[in-house]
C-alpha positions in Angstrom: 0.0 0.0 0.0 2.7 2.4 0.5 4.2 2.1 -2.7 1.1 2.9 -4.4 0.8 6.4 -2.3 4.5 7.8 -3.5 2.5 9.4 -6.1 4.8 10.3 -9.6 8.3 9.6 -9.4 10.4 12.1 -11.7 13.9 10.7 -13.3 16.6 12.5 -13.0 16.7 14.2 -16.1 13.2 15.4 -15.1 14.4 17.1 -12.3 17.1 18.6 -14.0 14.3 20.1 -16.2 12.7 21.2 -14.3 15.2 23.0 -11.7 16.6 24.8 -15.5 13.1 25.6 -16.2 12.3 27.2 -12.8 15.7 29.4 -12.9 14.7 30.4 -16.3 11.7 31.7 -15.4 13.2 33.5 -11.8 15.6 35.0 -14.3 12.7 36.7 -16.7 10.6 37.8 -13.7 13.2 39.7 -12.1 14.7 41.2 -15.9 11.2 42.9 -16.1 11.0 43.7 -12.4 14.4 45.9 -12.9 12.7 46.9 -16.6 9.7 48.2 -14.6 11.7 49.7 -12.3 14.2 51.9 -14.5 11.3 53.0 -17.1 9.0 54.1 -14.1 12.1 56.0 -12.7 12.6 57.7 -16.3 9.4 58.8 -16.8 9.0 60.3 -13.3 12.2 62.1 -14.1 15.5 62.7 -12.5 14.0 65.7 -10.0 11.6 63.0 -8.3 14.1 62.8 -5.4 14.6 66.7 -4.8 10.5 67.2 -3.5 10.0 68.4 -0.4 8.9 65.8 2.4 
């Protein structure tokens, strides 16, 4: 009964795949985070900083 519970093994080469899969994706997500963040900064413009509190 327990062996039927394990539920889908993955190989190795699976793993691999997948583990290159998730980086790839961690490594597009935070690209367009940093995109996001320098276009938003360019449109507000360089005197955003200098406002008064």
């Amino acid at each position: 009964m327990a062996e039927e519970e394990k539920g889908i093994v993955l190989t190795e080469e699976q793993k691999r795949r997948r583990r290159n899969r998730n980086t790839a994706i961690a490594v597009v997500l935070f690209g367009l985070v940093v995109l996001f963040y320098v276009l938003t900064i360019f449109k507000l413009g360089g005197g955003v900083a200098d406002r008064a509190l």
